[in-house]
N, CA and C atoms as a LAMMPS dump frame, in Angstrom:
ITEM: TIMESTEP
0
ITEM: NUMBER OF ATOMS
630
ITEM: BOX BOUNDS ff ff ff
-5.0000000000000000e+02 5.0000000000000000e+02
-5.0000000000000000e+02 5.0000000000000000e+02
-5.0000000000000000e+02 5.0000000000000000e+02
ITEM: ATOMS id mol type element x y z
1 1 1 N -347.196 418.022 90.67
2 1 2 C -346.591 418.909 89.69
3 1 3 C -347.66 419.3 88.658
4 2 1 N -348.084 420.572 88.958
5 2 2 C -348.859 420.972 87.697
6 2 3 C -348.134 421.749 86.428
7 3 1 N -348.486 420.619 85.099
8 3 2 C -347.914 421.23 84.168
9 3 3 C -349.339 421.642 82.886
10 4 1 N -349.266 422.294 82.161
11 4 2 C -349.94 422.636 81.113
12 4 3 C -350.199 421.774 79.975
13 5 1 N -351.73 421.636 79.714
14 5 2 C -352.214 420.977 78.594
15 5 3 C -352.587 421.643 77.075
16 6 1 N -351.98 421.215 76.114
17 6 2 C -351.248 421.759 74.958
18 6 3 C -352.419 420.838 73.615
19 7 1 N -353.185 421.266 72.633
20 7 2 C -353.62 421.074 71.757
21 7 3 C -352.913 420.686 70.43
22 8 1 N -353.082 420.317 69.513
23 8 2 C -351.699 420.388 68.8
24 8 3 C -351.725 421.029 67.619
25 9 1 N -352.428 422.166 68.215
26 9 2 C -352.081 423.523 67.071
27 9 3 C -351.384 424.495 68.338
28 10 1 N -350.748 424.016 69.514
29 10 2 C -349.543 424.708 70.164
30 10 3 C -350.544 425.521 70.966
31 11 1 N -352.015 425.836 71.361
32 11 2 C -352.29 426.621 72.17
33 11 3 C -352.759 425.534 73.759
34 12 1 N -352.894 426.491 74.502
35 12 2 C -352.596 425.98 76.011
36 12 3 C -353.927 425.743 76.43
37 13 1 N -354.847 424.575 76.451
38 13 2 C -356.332 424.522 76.439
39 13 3 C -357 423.737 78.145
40 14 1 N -355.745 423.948 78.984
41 14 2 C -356.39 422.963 80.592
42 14 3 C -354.902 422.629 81.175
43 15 1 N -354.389 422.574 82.138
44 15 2 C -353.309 422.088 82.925
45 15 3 C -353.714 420.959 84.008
46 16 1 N -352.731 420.317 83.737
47 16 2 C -352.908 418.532 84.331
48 16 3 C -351.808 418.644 85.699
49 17 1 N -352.357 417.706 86.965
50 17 2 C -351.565 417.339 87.847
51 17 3 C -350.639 416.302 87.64
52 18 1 N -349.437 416.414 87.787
53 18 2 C -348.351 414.723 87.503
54 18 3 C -348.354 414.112 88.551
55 19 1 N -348.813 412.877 88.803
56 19 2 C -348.254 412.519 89.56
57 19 3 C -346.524 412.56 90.22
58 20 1 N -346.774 413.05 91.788
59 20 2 C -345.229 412.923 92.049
60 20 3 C -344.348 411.406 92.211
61 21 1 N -345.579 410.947 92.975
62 21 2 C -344.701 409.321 93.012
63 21 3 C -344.101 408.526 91.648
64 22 1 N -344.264 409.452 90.446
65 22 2 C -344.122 408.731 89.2
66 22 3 C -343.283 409.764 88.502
67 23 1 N -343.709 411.463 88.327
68 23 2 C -343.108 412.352 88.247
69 23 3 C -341.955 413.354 88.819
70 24 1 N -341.746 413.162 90.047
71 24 2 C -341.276 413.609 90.495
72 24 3 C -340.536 413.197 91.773
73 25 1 N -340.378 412.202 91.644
74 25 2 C -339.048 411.388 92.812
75 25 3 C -337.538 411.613 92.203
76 26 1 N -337.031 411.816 93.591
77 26 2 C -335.724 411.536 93.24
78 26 3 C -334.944 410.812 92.491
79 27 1 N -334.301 410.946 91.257
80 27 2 C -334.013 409.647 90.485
81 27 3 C -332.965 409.1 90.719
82 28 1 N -332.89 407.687 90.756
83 28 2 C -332.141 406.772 90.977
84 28 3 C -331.367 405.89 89.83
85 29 1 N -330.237 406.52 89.853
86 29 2 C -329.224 406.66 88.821
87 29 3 C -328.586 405.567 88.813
88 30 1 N -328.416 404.623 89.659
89 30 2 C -327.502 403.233 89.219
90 30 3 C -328.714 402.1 88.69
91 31 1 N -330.116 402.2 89.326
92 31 2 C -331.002 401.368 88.478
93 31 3 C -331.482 402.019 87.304
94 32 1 N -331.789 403.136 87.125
95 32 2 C -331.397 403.266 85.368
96 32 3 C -330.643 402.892 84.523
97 33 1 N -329.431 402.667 84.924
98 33 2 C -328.346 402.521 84.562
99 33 3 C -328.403 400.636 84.143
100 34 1 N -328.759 400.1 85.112
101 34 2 C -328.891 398.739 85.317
102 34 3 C -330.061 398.384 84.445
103 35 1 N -331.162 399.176 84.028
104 35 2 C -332.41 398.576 83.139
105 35 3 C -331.608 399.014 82.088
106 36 1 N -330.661 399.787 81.694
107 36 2 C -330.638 400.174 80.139
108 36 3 C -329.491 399.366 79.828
109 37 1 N -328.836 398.465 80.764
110 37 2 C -327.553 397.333 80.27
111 37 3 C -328.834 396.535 80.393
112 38 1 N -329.84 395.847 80.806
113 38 2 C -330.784 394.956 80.614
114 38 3 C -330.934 395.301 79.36
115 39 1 N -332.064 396.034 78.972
116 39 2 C -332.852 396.475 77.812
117 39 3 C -331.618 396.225 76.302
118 40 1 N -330.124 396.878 76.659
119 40 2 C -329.188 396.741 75.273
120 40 3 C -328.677 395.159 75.015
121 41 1 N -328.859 394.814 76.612
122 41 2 C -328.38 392.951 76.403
123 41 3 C -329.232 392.328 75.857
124 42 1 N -330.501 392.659 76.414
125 42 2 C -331.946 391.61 75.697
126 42 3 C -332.192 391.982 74.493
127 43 1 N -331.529 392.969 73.786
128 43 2 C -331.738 393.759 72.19
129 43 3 C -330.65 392.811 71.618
130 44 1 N -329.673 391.865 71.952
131 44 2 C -328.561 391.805 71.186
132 44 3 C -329.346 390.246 70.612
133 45 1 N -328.872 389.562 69.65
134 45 2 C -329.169 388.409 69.043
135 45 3 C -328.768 386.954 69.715
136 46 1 N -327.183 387.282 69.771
137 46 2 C -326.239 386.181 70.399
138 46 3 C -326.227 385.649 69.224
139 47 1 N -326.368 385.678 68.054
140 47 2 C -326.364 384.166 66.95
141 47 3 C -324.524 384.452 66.364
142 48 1 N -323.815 385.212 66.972
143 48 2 C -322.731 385.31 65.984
144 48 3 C -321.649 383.621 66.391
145 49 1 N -320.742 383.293 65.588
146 49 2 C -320.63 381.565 65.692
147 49 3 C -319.128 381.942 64.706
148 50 1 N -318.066 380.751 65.11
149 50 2 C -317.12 380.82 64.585
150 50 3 C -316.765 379.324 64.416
151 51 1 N -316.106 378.622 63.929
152 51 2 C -316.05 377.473 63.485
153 51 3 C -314.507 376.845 64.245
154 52 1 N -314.743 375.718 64.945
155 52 2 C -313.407 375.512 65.793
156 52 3 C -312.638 374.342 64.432
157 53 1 N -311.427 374.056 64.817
158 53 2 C -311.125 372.891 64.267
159 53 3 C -311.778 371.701 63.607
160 54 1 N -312.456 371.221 64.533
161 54 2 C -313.325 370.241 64.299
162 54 3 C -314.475 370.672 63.089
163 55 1 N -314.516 371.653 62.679
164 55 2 C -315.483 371.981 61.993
165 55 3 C -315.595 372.754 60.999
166 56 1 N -314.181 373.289 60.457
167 56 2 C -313.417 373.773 59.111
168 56 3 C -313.682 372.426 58.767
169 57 1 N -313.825 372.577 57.118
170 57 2 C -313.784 371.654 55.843
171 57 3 C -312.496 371.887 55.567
172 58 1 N -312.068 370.319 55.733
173 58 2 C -310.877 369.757 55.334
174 58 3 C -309.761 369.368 55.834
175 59 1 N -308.67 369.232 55.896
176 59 2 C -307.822 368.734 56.842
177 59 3 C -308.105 367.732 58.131
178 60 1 N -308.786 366.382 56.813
179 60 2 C -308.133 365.296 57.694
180 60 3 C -307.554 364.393 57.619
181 61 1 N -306.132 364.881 56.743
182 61 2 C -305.529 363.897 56.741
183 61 3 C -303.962 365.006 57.082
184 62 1 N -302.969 363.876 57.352
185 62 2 C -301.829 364.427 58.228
186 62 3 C -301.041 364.914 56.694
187 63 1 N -300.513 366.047 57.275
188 63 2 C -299.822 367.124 56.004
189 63 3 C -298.446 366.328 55.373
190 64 1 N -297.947 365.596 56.648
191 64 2 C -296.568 365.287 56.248
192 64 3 C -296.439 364.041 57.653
193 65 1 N -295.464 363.066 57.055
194 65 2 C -295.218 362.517 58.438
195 65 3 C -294.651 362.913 59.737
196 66 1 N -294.601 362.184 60.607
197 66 2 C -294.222 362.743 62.198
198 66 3 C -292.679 362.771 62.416
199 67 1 N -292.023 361.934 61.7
200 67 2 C -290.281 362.109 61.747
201 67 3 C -289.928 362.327 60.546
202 68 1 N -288.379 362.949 60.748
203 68 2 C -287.767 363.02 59.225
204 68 3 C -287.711 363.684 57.918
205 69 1 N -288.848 365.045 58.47
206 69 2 C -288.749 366.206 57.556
207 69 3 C -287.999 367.104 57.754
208 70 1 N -287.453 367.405 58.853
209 70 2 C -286.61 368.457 59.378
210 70 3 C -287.84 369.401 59.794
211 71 1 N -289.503 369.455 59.791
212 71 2 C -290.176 370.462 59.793
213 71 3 C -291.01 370.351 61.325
214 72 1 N -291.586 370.908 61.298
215 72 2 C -292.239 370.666 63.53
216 72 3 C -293.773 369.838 63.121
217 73 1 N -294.003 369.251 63.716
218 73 2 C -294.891 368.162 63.44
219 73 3 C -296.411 368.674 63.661
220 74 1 N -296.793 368.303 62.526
221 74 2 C -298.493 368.73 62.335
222 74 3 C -299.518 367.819 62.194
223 75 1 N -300.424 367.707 62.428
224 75 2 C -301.94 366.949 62.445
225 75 3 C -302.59 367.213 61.52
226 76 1 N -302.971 368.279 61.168
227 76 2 C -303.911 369.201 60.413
228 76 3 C -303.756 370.043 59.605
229 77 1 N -304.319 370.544 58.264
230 77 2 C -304.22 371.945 57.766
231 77 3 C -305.066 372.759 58.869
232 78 1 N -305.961 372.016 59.307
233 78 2 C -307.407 373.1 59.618
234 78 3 C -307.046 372.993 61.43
235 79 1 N -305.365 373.25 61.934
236 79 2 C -305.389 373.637 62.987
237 79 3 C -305.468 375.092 63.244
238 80 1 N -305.197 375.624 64.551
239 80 2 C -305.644 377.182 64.468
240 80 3 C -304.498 377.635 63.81
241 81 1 N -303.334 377.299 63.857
242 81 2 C -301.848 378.4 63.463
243 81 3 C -301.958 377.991 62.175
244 82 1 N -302.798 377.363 61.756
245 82 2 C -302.538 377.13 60.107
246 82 3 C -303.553 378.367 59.318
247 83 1 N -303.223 378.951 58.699
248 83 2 C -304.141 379.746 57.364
249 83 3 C -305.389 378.891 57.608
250 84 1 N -306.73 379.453 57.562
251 84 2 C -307.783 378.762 57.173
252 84 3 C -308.283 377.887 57.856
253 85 1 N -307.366 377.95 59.457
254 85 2 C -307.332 376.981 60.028
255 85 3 C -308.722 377.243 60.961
256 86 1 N -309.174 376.497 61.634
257 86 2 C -310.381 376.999 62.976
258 86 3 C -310.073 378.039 64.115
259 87 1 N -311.051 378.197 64.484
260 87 2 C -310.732 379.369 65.849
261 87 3 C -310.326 378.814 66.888
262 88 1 N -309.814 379.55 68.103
263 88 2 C -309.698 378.834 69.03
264 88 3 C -309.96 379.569 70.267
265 89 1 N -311.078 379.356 71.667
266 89 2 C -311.902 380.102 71.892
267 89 3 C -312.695 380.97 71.256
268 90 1 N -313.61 381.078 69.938
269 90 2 C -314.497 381.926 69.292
270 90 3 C -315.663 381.789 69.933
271 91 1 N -316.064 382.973 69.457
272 91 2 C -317.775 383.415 69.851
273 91 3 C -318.821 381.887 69.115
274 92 1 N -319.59 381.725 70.222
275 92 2 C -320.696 380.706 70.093
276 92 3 C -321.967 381.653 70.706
277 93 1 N -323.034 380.945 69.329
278 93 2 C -324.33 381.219 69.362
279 93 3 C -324.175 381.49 71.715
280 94 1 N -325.047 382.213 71.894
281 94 2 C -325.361 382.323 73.46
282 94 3 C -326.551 383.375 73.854
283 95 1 N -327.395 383.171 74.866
284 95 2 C -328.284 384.298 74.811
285 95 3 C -327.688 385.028 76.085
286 96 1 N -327.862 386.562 75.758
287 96 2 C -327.336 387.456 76.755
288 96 3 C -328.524 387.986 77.756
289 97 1 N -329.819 387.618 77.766
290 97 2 C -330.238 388.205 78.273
291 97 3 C -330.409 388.357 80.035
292 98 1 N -330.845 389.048 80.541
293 98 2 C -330.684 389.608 81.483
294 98 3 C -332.094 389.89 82.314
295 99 1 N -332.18 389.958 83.523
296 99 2 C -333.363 390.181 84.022
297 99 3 C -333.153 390.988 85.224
298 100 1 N -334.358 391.829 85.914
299 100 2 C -334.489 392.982 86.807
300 100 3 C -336.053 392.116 87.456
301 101 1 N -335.597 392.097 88.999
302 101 2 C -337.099 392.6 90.037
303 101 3 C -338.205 394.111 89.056
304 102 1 N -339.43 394.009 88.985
305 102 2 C -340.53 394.097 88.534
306 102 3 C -340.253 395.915 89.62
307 103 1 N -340.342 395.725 90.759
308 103 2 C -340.132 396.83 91.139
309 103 3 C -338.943 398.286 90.995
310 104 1 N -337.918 396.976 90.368
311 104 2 C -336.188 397.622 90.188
312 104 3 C -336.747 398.363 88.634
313 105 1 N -337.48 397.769 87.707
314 105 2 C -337.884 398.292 86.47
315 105 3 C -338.737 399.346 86.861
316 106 1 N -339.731 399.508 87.841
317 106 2 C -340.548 400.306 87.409
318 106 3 C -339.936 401.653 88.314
319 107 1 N -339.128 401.719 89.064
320 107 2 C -338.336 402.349 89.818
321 107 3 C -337.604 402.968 88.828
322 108 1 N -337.353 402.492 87.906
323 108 2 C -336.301 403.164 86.915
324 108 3 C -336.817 403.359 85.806
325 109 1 N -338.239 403.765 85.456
326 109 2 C -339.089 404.455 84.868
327 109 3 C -339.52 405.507 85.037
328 110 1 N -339.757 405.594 86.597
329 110 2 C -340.19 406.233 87.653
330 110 3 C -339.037 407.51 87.444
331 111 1 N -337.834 407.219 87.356
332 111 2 C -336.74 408.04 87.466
333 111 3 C -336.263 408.713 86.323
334 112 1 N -336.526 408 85.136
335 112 2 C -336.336 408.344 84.035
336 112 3 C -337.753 409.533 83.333
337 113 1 N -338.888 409.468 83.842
338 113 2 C -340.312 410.035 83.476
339 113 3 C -339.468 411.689 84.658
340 114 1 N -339.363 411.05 85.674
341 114 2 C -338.782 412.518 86.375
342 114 3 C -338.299 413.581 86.568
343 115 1 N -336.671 412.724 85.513
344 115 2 C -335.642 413.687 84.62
345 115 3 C -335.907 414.281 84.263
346 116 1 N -336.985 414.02 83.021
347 116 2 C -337.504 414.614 81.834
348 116 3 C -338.359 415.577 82.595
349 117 1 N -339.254 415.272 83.645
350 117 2 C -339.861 416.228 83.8
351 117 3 C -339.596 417.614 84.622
352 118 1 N -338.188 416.763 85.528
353 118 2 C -337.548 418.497 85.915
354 118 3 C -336.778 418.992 85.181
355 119 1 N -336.856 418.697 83.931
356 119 2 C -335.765 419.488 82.391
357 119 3 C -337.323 419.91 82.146
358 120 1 N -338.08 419.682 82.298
359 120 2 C -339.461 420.519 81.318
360 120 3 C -339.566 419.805 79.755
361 121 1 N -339.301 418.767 79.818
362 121 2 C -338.905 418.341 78.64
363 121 3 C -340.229 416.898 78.364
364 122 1 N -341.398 416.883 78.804
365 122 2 C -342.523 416.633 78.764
366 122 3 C -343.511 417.462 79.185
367 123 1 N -344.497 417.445 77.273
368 123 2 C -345.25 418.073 76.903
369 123 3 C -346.365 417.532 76.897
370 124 1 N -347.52 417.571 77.607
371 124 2 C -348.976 416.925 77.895
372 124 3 C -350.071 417.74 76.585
373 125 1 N -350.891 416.806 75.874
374 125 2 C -351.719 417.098 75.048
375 125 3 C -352.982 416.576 75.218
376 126 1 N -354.129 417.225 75.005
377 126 2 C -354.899 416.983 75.376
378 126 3 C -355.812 415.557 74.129
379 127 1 N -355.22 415.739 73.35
380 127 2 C -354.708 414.382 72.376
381 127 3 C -354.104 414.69 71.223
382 128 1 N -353.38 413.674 70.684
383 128 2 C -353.043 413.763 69.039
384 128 3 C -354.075 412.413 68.089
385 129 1 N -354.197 413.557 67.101
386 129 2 C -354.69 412.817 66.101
387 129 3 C -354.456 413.866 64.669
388 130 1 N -354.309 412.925 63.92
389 130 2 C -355.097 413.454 62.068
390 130 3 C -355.423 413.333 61.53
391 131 1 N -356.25 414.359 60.56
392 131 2 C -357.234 413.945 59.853
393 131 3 C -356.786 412.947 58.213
394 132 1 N -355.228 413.175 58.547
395 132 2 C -354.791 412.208 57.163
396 132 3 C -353.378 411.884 57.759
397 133 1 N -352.756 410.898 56.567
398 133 2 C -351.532 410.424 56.7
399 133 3 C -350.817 410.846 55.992
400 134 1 N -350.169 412.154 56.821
401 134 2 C -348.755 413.172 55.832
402 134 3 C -348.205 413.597 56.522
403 135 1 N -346.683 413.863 56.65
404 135 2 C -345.513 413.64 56.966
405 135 3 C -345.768 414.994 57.591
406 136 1 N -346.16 416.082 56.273
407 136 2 C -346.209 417.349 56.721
408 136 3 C -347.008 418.449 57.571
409 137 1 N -348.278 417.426 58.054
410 137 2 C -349.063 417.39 59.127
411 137 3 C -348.608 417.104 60.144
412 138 1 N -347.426 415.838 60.592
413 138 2 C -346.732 415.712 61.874
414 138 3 C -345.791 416.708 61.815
415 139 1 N -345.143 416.924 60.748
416 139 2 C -343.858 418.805 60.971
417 139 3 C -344.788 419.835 61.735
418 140 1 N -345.564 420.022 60.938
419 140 2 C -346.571 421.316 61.617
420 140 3 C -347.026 421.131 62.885
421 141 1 N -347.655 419.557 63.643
422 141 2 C -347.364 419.558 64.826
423 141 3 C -346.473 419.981 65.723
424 142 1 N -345.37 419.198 65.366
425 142 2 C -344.161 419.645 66.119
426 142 3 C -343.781 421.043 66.437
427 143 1 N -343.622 421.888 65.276
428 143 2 C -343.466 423.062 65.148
429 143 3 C -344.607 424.332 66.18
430 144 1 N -345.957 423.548 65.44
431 144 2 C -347.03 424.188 67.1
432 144 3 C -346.891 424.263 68.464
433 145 1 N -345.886 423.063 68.523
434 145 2 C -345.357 422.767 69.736
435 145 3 C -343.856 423.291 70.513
436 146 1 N -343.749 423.705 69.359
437 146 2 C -342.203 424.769 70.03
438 146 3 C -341.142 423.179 70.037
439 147 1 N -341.433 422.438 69.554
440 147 2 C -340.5 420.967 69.486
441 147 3 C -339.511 421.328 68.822
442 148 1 N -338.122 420.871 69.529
443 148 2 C -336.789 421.745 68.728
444 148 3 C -335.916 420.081 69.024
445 149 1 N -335.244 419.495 67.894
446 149 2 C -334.704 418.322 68.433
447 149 3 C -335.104 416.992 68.384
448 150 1 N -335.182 415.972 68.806
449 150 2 C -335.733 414.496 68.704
450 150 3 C -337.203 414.483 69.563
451 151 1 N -337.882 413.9 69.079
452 151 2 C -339.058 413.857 70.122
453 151 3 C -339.942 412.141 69.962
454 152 1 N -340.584 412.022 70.979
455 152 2 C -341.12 410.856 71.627
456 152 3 C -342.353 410.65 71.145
457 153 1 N -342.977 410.311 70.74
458 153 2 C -344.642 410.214 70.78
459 153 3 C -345.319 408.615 71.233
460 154 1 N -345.623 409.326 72.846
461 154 2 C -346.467 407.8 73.538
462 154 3 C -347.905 408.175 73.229
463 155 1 N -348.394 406.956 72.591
464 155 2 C -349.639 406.918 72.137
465 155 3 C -350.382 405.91 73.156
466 156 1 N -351.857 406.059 73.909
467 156 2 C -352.388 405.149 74.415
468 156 3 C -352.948 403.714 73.678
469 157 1 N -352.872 403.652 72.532
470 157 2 C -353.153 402.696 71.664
471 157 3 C -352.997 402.673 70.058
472 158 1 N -352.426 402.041 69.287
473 158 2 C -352.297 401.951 67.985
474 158 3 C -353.314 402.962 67.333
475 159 1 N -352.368 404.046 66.574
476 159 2 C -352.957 404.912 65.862
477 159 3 C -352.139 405.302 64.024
478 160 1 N -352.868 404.135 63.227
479 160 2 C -351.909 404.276 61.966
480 160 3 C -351.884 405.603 61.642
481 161 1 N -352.569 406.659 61.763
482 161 2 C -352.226 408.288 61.273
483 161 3 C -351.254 408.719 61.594
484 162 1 N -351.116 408.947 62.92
485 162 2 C -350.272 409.059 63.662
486 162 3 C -348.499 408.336 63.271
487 163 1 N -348.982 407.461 63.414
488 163 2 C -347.698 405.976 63.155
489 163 3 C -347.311 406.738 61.686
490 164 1 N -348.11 406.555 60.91
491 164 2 C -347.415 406.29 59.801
492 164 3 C -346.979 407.98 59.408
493 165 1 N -347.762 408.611 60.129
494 165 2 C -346.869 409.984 59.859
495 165 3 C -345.819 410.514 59.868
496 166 1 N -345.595 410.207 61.415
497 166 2 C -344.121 410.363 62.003
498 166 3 C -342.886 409.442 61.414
499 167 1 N -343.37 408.41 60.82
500 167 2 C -342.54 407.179 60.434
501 167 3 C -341.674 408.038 59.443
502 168 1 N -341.589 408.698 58.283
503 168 2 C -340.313 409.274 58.11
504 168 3 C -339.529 410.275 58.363
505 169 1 N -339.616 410.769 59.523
506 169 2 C -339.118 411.833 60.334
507 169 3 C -338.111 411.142 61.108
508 170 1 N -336.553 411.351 61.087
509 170 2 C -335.543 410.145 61.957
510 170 3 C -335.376 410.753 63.308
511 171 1 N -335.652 411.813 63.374
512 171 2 C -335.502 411.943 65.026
513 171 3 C -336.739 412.184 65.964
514 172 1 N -337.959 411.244 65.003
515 172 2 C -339.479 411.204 65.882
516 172 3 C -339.712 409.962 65.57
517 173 1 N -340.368 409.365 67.233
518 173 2 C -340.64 407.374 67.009
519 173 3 C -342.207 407.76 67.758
520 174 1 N -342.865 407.083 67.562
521 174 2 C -344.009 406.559 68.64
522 174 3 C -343.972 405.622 68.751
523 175 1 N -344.238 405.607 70.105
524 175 2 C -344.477 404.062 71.073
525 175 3 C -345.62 404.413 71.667
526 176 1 N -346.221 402.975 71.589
527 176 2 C -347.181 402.657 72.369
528 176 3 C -347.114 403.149 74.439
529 177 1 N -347.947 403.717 75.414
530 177 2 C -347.509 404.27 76.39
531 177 3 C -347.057 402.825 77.037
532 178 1 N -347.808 401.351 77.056
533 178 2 C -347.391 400.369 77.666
534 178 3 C -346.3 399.782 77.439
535 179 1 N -345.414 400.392 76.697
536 179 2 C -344.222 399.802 76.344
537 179 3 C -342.991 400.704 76.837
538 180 1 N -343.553 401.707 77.504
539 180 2 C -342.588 402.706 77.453
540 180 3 C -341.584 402.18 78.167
541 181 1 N -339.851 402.52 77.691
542 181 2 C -338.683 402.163 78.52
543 181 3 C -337.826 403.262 78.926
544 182 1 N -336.808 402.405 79.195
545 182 2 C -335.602 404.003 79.594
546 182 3 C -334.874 404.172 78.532
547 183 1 N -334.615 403.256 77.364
548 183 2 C -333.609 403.499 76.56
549 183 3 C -334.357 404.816 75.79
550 184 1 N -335.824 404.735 75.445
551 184 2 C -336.468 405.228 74.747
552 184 3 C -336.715 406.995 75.499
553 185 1 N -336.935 406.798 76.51
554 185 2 C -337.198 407.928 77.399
555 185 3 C -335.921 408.546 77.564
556 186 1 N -334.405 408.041 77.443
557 186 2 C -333.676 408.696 77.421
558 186 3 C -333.064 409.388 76.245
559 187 1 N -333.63 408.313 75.616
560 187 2 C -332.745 408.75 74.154
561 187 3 C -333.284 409.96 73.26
562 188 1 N -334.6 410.154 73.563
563 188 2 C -334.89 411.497 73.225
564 188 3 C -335.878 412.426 73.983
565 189 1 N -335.157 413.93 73.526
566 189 2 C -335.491 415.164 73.891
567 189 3 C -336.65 415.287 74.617
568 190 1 N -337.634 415.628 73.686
569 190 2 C -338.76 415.604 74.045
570 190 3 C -339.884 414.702 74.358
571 191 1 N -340.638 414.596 75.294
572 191 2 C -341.712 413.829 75.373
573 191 3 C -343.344 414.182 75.318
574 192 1 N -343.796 413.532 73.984
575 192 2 C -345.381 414.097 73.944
576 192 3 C -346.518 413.194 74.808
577 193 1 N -347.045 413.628 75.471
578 193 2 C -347.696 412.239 76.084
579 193 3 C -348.91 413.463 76.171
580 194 1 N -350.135 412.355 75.229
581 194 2 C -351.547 413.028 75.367
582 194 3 C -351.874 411.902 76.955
583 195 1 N -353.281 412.828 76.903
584 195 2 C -353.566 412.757 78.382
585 195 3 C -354.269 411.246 78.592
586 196 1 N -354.786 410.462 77.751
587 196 2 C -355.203 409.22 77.654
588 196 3 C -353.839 408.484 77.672
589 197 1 N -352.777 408.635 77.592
590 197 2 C -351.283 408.073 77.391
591 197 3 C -350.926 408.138 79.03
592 198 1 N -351.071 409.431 79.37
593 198 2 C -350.821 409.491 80.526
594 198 3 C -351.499 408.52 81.655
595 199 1 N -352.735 408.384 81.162
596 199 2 C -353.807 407.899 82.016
597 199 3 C -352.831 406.526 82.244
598 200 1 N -352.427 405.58 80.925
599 200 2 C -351.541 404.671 81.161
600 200 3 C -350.787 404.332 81.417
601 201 1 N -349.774 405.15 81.525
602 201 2 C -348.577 405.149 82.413
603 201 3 C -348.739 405.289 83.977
604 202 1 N -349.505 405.304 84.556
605 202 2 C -350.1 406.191 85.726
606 202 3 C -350.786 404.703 86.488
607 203 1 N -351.4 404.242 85.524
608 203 2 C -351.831 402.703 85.632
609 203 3 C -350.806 401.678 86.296
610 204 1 N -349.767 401.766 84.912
611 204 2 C -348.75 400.894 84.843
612 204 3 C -347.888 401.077 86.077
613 205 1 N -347.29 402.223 86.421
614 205 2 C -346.153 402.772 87.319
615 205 3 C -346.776 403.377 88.909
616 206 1 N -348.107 403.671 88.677
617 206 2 C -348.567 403.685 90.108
618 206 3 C -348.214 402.792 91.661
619 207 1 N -347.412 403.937 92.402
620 207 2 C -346.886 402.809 93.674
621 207 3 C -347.839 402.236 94.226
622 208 1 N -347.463 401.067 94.156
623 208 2 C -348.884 399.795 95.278
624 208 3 C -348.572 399.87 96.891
625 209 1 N -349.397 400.178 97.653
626 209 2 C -348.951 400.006 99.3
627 209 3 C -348.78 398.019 99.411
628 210 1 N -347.542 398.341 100.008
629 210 2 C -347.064 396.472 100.08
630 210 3 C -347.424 396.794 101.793
């Protein structure tokens, strides 16, 4: 797939080949599906905790005796039907996470980089950089770029200009290219990937002959 290489004052300066085995396969919609319930399970904490009987303060001693009140016989303030009382089955600390075959992940990278690229919705640069750290230097990017909407910025390696530019703009993130996922690749519009970014993804997701 040849697509066009983009400067980031928006003019068109060299066109790049995509790989198809990475760009352009058929995508496979139930393992996407399956890395992005991975990726939201392994995001969750598990620390939420509720306190059973045994472990409310107070009530241990018996409310009333066992015959002869006319009332139904109790143990505890701190049973569950009592006010204030403990839970019964509640959420305990637990880890949710989840795991995928190495090939099932990169298969569903593979599919997700694809999408995007038969929507036209990855934009190749021949790099980003700036000469300072202002907000209104990454707008004017974007804007060179015909960028309408949320956009992506995979960087081949830590770039604070960059980083800290985009950082208050809410519908622009950069990520590093070795980190790239599906939640991230799906969740927004556009994708900027300079050509050293690319080089890494290409690395990472390249099919191995088994």
């Amino acid at each position: 797939m040849l697509v066009p290489v983009y400067n980031i004052e928006g003019e068109q300066v060299g066109e790049v080949e995509l790989n198809d085995a990475i760009f352009g396969i058929d995508p496979n919609v139930p393992v996407m599906h399956q890395y992005l319930v991975m990726q939201l399970s392994n995001a969750r904490q598990g620390t939420h905790s509720t306190k059973t009987r045994g472990e409310v303060s107070g009530g241990g001693r018996k409310p009333w005796r066992q015959k002869g009140t006319g009332r139904a016989r109790q143990g505890s303030i701190r049973a569950p039907q009592w006010v204030g009382g403990g839970t019964v089955f509640g959420p305990k600390p637990r880890s949710y996470r989840k795991d995928m075959p190495r090939k099932m992940r990169r298969l569903a990278l593979r599919s997700a980089l694809s999408v995007k690229a038969a929507e036209g919705r990855i934009k190749v640069l021949d790099d980003i950089d700036l000469p300072e750290i202002k907000t209104k230097a990454m707008v004017r990017v974007l804007e060179n770029l015909d960028v309408e909407g949320s956009a992506l910025i995979l960087l081949p390696e830590s770039n604070e200009r960059v980083e800290l530019s985009a950082r208050n703009l809410p519908d622009v993130k950069t990520l590093r290219a070795s980190y790239v996922n599906v939640r991230d690749l799906l969740g927004y519009e556009t994708i900027l990937l300079p050509l050293k970014a690319l080089e890494v993804i290409e690395q990472i997701l390249a099919p191995t002959k088994s």
